[in-house]
KOLLOTOR-179497 format. One record per residue (C-alpha): x, z, y; residue number from 1; residue in one letter. Coordinates in nm, 4 decimals, decimal comma. Layout:
REM KOLLOTOR-179497
+----------+----------+----------+-----+------+
|        X |        Z |        Y |  nr | rest |
+----------+----------+----------+-----+------+
|        X |        Z |        Y | NUM |    A |
...
+----------+----------+----------+-----+------+
//
This chain:
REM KOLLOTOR-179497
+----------+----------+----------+-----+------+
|        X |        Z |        Y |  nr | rest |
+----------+----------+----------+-----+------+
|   0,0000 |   0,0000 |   0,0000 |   1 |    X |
|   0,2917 |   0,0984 |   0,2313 |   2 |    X |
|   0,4364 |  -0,2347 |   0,1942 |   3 |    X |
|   0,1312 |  -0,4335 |   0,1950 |   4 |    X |
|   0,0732 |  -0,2352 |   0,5370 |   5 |    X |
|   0,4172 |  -0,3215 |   0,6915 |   6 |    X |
|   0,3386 |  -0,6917 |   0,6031 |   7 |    X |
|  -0,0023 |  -0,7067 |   0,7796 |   8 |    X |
|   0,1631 |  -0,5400 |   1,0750 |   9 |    X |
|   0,4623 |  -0,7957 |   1,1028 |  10 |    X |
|   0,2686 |  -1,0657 |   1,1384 |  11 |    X |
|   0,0282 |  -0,8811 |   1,3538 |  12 |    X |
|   0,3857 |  -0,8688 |   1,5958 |  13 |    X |
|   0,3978 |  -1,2622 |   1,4820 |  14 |    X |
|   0,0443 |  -1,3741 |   1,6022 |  15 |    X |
|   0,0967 |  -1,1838 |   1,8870 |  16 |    X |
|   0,4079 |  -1,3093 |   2,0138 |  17 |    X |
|   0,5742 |  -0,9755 |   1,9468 |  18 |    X |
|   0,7980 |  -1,1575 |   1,7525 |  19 |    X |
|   1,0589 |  -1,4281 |   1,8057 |  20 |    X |
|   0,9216 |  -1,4502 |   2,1774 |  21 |    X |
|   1,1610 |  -1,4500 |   2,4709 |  22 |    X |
|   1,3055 |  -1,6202 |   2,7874 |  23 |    X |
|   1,4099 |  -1,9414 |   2,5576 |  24 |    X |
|   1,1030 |  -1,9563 |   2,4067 |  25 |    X |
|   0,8245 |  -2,2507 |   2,5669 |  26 |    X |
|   0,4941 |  -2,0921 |   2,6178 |  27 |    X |
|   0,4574 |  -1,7061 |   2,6423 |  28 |    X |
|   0,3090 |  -1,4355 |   2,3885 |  29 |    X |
|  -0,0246 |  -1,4741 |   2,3056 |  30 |    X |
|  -0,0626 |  -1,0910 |   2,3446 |  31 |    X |
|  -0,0784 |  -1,1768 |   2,7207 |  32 |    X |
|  -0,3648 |  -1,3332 |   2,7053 |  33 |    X |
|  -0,5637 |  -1,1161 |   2,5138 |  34 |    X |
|  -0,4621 |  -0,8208 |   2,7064 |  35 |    X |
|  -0,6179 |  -1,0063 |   3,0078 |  36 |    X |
|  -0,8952 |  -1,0636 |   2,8807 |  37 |    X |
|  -0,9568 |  -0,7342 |   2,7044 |  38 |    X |
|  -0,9364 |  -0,6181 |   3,0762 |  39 |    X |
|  -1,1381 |  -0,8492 |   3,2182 |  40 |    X |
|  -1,4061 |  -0,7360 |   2,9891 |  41 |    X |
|  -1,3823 |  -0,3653 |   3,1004 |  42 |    X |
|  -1,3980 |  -0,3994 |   3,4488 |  43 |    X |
|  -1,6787 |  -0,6527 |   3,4233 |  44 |    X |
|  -1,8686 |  -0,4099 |   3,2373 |  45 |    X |
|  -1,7513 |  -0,0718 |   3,3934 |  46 |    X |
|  -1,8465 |  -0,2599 |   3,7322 |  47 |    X |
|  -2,2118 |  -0,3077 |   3,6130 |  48 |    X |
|  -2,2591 |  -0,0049 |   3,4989 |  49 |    X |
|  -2,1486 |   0,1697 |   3,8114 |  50 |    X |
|  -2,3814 |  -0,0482 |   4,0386 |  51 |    X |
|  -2,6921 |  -0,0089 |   3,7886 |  52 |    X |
|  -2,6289 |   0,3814 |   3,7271 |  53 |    X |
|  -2,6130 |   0,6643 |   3,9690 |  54 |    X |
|  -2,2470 |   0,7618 |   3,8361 |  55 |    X |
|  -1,9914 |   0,7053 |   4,1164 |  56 |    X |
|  -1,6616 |   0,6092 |   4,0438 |  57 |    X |
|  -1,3635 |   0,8048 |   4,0799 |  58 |    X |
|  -1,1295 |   0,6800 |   4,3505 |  59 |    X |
|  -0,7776 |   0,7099 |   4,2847 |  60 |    X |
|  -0,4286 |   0,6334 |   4,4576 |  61 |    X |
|  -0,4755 |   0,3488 |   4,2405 |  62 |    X |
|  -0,7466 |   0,2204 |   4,4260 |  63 |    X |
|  -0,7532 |  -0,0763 |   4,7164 |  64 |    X |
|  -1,0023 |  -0,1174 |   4,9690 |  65 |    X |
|  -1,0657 |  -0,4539 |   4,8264 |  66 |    X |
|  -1,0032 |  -0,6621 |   4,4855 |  67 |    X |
|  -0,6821 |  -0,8522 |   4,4832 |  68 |    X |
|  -0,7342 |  -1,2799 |   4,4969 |  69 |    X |
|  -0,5120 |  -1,2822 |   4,1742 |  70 |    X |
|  -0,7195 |  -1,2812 |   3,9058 |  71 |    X |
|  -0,5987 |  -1,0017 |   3,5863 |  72 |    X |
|  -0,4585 |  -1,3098 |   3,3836 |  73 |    X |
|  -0,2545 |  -1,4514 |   3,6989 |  74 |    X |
|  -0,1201 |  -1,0722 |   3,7603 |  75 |    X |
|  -0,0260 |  -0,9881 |   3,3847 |  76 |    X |
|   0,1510 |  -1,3854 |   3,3831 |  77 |    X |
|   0,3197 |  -1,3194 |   3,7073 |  78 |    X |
|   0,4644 |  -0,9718 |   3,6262 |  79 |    X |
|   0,5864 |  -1,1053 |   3,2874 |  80 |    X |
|   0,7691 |  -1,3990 |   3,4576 |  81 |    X |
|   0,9414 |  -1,1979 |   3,6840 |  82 |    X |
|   0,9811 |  -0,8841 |   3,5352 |  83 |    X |
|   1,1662 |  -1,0192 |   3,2531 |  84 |    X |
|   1,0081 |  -0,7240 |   3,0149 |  85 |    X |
|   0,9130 |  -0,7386 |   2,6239 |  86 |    X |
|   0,5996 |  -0,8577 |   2,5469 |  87 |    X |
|   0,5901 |  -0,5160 |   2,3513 |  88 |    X |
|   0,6081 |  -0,3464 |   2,6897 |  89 |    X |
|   0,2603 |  -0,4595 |   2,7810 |  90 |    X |
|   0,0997 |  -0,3049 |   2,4459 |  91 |    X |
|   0,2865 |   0,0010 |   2,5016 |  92 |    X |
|   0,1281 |  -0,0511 |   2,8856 |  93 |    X |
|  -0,1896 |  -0,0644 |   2,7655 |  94 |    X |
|  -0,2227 |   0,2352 |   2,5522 |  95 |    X |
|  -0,0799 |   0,4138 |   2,8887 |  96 |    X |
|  -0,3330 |   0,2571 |   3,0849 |  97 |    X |
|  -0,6072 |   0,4257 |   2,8359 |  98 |    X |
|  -0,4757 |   0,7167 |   2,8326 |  99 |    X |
|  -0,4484 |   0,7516 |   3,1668 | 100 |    X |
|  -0,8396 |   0,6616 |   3,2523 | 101 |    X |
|  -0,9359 |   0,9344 |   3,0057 | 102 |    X |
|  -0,7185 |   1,1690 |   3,1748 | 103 |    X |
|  -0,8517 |   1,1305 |   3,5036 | 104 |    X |
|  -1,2353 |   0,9827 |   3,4512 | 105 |    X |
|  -1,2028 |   0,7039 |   3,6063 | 106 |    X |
|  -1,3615 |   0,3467 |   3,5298 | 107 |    X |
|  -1,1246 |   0,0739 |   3,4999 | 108 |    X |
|  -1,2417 |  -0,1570 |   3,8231 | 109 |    X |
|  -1,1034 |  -0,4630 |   4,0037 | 110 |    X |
|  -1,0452 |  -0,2240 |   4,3028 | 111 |    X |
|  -0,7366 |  -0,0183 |   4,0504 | 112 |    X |
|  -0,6515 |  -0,2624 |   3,7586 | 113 |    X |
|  -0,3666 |  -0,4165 |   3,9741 | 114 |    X |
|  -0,1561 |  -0,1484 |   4,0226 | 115 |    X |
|  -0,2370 |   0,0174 |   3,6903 | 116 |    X |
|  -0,1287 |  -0,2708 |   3,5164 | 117 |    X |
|   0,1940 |  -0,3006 |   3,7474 | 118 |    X |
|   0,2713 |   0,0832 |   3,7251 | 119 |    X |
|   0,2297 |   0,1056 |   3,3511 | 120 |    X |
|   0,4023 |  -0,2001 |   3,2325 | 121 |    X |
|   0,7145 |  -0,0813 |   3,4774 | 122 |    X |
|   0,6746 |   0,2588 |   3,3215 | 123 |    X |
|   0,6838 |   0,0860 |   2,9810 | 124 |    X |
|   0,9754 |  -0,1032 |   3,0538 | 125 |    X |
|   1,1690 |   0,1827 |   3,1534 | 126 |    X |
|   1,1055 |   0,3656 |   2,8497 | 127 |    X |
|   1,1237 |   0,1004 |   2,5846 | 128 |    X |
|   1,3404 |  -0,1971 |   2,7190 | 129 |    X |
|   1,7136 |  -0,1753 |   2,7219 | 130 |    X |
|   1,7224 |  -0,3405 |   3,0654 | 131 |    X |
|   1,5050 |  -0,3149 |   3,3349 | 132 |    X |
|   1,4941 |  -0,3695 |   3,7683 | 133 |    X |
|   1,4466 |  -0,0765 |   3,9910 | 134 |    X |
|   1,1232 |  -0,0053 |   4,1762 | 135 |    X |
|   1,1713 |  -0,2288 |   4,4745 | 136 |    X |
|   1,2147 |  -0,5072 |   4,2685 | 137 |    X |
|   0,8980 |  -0,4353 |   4,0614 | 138 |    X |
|   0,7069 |  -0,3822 |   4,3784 | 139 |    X |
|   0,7850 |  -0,7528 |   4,4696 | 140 |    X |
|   0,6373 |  -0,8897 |   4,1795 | 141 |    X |
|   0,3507 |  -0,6672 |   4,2275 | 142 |    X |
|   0,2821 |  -0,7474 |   4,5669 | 143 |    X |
|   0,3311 |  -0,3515 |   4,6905 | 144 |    X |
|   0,5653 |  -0,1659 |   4,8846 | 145 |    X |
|   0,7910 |   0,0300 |   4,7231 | 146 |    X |
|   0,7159 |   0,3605 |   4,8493 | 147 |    X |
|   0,4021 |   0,3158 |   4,7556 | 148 |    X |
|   0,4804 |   0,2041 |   4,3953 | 149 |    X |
|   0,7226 |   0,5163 |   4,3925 | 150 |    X |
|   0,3760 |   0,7044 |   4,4319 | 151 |    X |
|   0,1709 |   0,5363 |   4,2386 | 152 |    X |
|   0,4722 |   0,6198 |   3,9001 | 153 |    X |
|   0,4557 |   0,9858 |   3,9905 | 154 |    X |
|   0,0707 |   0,9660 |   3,9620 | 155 |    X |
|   0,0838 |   0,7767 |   3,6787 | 156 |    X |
|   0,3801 |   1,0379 |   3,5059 | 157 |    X |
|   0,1807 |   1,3347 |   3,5946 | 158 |    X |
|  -0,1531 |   1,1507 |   3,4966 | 159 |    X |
|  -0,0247 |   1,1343 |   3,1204 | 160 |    X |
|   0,1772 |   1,4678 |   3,1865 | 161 |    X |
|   0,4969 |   1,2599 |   3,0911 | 162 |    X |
|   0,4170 |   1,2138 |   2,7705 | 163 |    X |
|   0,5563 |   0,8462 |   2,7237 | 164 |    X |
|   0,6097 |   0,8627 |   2,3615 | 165 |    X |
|   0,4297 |   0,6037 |   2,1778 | 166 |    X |
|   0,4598 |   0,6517 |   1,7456 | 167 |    X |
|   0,4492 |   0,3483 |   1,5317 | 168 |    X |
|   0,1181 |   0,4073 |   1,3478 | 169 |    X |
|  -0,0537 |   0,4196 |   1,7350 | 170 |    X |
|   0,1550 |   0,0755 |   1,8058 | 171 |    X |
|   0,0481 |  -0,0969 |   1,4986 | 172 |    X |
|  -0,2913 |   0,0578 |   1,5701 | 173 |    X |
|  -0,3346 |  -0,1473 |   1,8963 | 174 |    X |
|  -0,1164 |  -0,4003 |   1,7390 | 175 |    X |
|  -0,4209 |  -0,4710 |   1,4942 | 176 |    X |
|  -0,7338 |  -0,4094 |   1,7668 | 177 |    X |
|  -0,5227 |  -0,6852 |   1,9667 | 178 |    X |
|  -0,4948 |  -0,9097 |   1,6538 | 179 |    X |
|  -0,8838 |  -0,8555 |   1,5893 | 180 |    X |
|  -0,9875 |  -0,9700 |   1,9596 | 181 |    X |
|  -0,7606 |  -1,2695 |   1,9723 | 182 |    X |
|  -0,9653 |  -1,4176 |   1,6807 | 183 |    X |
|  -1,2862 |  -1,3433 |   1,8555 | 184 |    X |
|  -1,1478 |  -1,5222 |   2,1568 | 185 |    X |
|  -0,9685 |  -1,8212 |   1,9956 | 186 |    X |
|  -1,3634 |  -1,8620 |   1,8478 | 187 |    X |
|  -1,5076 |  -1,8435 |   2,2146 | 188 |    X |
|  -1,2421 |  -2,0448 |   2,3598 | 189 |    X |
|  -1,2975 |  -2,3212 |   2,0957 | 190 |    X |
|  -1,6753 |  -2,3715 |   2,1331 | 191 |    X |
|  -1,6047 |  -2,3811 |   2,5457 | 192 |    X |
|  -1,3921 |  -2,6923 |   2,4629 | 193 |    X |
|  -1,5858 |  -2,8473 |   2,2509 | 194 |    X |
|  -1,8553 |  -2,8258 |   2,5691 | 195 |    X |
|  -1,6187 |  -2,9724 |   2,7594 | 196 |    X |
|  -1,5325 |  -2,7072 |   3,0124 | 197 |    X |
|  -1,1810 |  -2,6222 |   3,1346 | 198 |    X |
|  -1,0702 |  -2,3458 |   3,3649 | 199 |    X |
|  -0,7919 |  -2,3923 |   3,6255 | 200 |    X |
|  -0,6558 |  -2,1810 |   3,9123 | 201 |    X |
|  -0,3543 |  -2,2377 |   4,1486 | 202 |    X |
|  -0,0617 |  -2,0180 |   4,1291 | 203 |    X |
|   0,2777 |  -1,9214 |   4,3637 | 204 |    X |
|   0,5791 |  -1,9401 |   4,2074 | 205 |    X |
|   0,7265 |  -1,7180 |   4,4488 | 206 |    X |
|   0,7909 |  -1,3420 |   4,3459 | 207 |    X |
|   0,8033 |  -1,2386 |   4,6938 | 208 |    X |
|   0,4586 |  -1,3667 |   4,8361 | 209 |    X |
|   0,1779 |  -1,1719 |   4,5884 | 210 |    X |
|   0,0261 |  -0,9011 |   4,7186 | 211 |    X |
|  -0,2229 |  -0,6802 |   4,6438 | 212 |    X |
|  -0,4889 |  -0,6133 |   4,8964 | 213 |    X |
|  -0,5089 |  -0,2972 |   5,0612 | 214 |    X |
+----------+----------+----------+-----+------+
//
């Protein structure tokens, strides 16, 4: 069972791009897009529930007076271009970014998921990657300023009471959820082509010019 369970998870890393996926690589992980989309989903739904319910959210540093023009899968492709992290870094970013919501209440909105995603995959970076740019640099790609990223990591720390230590089982755990929605999606995305629609947005190149509305 152990081994049969270390196979399923392998190419679980495979599927996902966990695997065999780097700067030389064409294309980039497919765990990127799922992760965007699993987002997507949660703020489209957290969103209607707060409008139809009389629960009000609860506003964080995190939060913006406004939602950012870059849409979650432009952000979570922009950061991973310039950042130059693992693709592991944004599972390990996600489980964070869970963790932290529960700790603090909060709903997962287009008015926070920026500089959540920023702040946790940095975080992640830090404490998984070899390698990794200091805080200015990170701000730049996320389009804030780095005093205020500087807060937004001691939030974040203090939010999951520094406990950054991610264990396999949890890893593979997410590993698999991902694995599980990516089939779901690749179904969806399918019967949109064979309809014959197609998405497209515009994108800068430059890591300097995003940033994220105040």
């Amino acid at each position: 069972m152990g081994t049969l369970a270390s196979e399923t998870d392998s190419l679980n890393y495979l599927r996902l791009g966990l695997k065999g996926s780097g700067k030389g690589n064409l294309g980039k992980p497919r765990v990127l897009s799922i992760l965007s989309m699993l987002l997507e989903s949660s703020v489209q739904e957290n969103e209607k529930f707060l409008e139809t319910s009389q629960v009000k959210d609860v506003v964080t540093i995190f939060h913006g007076s406004r939602a950012p023009s870059l849409s979650i899968q432009q952000y979570v492709d922009r950061i991973f271009k310039y950042a130059s992290c693992s693709p592991s870094c944004f599972v390990v970013a996600h489980i964070y970014m869970e963790k932290f919501i529960q700790c603090t209440d909060a709903c997962l909105t287009s008015f926070n998921v920026h500089r959540l995603l920023i702040t946790s995959v940095m975080v992640a970076a830090k404490f998984i990657d070899d390698s990794f740019f200091n805080n200015a640099y990170y701000a730049r790609v996320g389009g804030v300023s780095t005093a205020e990223l500087n807060k937004l990591e001691m939030k974040f720390l203090f939010g999951l009471g520094f406990r950054l230590h991610v264990n396999v089982q949890t890893f593979e755990s997410y590993c698999g959820s991902l694995e599980k929605e990516g089939n779901l999606t690749l179904q969806i995305e399918r019967s949109i082509q064979a309809c014959g629609i197609k998405e497209s947005w515009s994108t800068n190149d430059d890591p300097t010019s995003a940033q994220i509305a105040r």
